[in-house]
C-alpha positions in Angstrom: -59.9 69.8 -51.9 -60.4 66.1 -52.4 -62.3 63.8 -49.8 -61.4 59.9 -48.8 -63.4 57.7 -47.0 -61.7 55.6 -45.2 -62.7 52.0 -43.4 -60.6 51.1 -40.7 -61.1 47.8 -38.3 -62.0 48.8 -34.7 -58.7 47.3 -33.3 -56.7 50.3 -35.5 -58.8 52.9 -35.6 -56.8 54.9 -32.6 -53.6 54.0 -34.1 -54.9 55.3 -37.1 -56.2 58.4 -36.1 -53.4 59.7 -34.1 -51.0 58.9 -37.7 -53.5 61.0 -39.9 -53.6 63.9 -37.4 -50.0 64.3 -37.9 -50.4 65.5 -41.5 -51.5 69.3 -40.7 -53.2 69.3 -44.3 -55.5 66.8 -43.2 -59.3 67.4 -41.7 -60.9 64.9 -39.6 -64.8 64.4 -39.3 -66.3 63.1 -37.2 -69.1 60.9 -38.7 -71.3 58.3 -37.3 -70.5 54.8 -37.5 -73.1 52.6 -40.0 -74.1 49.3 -38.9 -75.4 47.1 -41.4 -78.9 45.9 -40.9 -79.6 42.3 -41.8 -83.3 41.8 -41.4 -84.3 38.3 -39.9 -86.5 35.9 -41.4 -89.0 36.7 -38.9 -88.6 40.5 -39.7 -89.2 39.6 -43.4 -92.5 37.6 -43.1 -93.5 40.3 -40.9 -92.9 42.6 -43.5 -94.6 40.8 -46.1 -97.3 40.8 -44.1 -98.2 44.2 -44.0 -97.5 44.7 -47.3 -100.4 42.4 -48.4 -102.8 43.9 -45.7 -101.7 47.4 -47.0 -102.5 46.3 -50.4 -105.8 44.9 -49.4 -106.9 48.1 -47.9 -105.6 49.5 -50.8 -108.1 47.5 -52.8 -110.8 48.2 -50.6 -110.4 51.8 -50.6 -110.8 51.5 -54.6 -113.9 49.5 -54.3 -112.3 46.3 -55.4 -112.9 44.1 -52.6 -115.0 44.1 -49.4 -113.4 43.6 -46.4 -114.8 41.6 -43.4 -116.3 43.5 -40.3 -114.9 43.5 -36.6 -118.1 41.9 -35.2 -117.6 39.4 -38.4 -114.1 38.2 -37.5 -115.1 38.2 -34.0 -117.5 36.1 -34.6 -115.5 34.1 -36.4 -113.1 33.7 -33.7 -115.4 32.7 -31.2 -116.6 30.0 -33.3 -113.0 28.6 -33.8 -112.7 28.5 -30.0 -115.4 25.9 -29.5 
């Protein structure tokens, strides 16, 4: 037995279907339909993002870099606010 997949726009997918079912040799599955994903920018920087802070804790973990402390960057942050 040989397998097609088929694309067929939304507008003739019933007419479509109820042609193929006439063929008795023919079996229908029912799959899911794919979307495509398209990230956004946004979705991309974020992305980056954690890709370099993974990587920094990667580095950290192997002893090659030290990594600032919570009360560090706190204090940090406070600073910046005044």
């Amino acid at each position: 037995m040989k397998q097609i997949t088929l694309s067929v726009p939304d507008r003739e997918y019933t007419f479509f279907i109820k042609v193929i079912k006439a063929f008795s040799f023919v079996k229908i599955e029912k799959t899911k339909t794919v979307k495509e994903c398209v990230p956004t920018p946004e979705q991309l920087e974020w992305v980056e993002g954690l890709k370099s802070a993974l990587e920094e804790v990667e580095e950290h973990q192997q002893g090659k870099k030290q990594l600032q402390s919570a009360r560090d960057f706190l204090r940090e942050l406070k600073e910046e606010q005044i």
